[in-house]
N, CA, C and O of each residue as an XYZ file, in Angstrom:
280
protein
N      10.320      8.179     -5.938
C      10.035      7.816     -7.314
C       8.525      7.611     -7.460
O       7.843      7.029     -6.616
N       8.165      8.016     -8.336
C       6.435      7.869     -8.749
C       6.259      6.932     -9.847
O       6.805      6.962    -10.949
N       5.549      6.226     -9.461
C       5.510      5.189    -10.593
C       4.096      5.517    -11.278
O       3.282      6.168    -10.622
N       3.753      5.058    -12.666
C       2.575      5.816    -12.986
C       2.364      4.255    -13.756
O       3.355      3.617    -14.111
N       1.285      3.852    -13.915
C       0.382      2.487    -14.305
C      -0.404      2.581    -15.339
O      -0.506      3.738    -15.747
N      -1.236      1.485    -16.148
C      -2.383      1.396    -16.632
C      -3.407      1.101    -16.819
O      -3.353      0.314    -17.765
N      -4.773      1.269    -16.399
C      -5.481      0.713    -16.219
C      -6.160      0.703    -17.234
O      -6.216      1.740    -17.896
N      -6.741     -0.245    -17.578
C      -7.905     -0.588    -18.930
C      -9.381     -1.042    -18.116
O      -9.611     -1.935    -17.300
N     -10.097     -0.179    -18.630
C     -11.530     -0.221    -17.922
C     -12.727     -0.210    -18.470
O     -12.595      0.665    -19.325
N     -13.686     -0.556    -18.539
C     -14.798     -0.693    -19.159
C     -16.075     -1.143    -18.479
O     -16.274     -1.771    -17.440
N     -16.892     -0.612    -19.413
C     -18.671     -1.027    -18.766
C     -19.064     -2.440    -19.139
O     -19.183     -2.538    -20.361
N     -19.331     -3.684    -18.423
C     -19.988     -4.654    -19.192
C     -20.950     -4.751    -18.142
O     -20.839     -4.985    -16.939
N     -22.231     -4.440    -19.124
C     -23.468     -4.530    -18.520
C     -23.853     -3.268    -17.433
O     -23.903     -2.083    -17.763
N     -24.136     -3.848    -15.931
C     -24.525     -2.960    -14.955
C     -23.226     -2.702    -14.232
O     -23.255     -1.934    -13.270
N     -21.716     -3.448    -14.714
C     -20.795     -3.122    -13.698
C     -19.287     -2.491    -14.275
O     -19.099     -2.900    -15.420
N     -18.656     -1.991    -13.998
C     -17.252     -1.747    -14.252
C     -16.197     -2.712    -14.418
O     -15.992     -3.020    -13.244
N     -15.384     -3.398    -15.117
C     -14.135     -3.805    -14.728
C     -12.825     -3.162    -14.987
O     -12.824     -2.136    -15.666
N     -12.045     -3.494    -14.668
C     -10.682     -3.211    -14.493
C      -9.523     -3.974    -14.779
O      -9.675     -5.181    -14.967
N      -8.809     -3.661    -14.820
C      -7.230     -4.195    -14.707
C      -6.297     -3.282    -14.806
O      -6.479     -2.104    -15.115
N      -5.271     -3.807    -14.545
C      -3.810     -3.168    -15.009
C      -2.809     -3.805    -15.622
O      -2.175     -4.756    -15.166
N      -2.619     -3.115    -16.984
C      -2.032     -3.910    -17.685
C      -0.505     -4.131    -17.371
O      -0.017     -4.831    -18.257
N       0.504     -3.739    -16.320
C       1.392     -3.968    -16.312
C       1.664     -4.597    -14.814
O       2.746     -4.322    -14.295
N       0.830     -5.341    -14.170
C       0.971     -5.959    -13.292
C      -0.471     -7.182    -13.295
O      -1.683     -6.981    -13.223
N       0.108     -8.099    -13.379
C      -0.397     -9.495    -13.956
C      -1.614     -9.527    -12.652
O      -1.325     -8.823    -11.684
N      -2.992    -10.327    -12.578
C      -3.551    -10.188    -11.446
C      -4.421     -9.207    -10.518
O      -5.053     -9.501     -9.503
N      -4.246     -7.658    -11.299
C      -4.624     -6.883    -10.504
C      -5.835     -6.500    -11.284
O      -5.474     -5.713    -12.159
N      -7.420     -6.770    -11.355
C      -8.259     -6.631    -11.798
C      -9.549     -6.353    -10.902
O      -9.066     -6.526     -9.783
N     -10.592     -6.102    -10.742
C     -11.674     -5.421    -10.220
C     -12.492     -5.249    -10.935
O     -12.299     -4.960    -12.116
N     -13.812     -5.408    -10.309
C     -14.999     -4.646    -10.842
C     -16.177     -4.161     -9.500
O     -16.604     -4.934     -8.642
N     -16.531     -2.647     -9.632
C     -17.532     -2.026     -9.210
C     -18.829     -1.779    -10.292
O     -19.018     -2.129    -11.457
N     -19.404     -1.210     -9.577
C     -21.088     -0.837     -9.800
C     -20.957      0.699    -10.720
O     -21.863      1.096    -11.453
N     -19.890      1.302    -10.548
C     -19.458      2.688    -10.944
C     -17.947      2.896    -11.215
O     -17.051      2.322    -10.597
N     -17.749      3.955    -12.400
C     -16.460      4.195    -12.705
C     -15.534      4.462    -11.379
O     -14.428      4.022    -11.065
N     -16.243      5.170    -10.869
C     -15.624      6.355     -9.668
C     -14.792      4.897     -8.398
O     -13.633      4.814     -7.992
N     -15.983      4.001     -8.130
C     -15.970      2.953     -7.338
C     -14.203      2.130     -8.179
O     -13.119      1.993     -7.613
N     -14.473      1.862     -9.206
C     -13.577      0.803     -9.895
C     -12.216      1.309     -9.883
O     -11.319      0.504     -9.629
N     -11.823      2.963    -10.205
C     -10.973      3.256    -10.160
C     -10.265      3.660     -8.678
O      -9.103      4.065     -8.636
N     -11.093      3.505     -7.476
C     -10.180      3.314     -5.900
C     -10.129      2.229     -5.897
O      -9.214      1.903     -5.141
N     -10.649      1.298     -6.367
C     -10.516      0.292     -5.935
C      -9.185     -1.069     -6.725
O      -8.707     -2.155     -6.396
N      -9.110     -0.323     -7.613
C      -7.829     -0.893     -8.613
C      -6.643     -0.355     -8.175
O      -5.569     -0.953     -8.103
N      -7.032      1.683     -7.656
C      -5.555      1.518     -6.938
C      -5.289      1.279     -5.521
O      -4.295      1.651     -4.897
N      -6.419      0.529     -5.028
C      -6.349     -0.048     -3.702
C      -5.206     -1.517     -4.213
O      -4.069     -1.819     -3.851
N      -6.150     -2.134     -5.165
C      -5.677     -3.488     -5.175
C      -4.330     -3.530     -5.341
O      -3.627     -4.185     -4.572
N      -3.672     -2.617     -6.682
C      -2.531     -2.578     -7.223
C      -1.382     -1.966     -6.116
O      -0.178     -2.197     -6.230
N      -2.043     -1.056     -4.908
C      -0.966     -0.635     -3.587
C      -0.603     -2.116     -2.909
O       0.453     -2.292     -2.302
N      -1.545     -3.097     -3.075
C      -1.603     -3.929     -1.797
C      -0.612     -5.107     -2.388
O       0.273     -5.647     -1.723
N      -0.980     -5.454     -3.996
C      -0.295     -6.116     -5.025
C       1.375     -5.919     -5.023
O       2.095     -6.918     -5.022
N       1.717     -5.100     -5.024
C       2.874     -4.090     -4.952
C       3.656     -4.617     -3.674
O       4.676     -5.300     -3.769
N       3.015     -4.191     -2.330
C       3.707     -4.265     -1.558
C       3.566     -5.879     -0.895
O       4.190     -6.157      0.128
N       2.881     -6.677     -1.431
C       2.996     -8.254     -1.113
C       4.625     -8.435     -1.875
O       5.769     -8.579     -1.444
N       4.115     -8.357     -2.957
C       5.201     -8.287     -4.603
C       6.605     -8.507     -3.563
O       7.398     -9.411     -3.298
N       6.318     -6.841     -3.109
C       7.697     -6.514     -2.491
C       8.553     -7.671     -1.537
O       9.600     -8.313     -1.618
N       7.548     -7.525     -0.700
C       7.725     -8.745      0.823
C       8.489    -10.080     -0.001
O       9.660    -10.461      0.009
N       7.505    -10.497     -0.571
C       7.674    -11.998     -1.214
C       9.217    -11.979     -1.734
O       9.876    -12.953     -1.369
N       9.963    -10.906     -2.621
C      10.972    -10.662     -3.012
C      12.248    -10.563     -2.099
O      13.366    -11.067     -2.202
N      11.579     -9.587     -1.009
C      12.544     -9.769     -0.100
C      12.741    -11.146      1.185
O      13.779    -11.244      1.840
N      11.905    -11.826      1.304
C      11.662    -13.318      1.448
C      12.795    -14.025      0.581
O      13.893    -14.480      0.901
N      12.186    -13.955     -0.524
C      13.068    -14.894     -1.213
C      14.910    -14.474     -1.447
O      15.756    -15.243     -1.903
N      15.039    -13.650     -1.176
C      16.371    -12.541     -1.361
C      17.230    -13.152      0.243
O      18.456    -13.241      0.319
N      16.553    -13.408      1.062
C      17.697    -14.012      2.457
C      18.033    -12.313      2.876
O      17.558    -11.180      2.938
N      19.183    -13.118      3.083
C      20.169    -12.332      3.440
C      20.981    -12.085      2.549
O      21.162    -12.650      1.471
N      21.794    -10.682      3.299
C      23.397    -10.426      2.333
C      22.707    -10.112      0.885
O      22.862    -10.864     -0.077
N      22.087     -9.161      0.849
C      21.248     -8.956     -0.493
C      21.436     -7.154     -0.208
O      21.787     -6.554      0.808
N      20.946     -6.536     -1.881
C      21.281     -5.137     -2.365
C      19.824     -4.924     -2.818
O      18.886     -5.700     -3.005
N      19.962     -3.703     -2.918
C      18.513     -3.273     -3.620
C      18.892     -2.245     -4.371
O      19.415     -1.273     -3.826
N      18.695     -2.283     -5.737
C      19.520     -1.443     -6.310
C      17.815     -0.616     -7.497
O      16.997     -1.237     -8.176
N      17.909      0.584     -7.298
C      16.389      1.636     -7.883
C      16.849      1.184     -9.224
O      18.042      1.219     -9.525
N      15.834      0.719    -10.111
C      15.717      0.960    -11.450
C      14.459      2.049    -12.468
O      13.335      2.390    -12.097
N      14.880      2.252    -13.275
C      13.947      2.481    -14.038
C      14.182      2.434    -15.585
O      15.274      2.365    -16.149
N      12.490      2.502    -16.370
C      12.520      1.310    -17.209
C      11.842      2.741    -18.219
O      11.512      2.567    -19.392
């Protein structure tokens, strides 16, 4: 499954920021567009797969994982 995201990005001043609007937390800023946008989908891979862990942590045992989409 491919999941596809959004990022909202902009120049303030000398630097780039970032975010993604559908995952709370995942924001950045570089020196350059090029810089801001690996680096948001660095953050948002790493975001993701904590996300994941933490879920399955809290899930125990004797648990399902069932694919959605939205």
């Amino acid at each position: 499954m491919h999941n596809a995201y959004t990022a909202v990005i902009k120049q303030d001043g000398d630097w780039w920021i970032g975010w993604v609007e559908e995952v709370p937390g995942v924001n950045c800023q570089e020196k350059t567009r090029e810089e801001l946008i690996e680096t948001i989908k660095i953050t948002l891979r790493e975001a993701l797969d904590f996300n994941r862990l933490e879920a399955l942590a809290a899930a125990g045992v004797n648990y399902q994982e069932e694919k959605i989409a939205v």
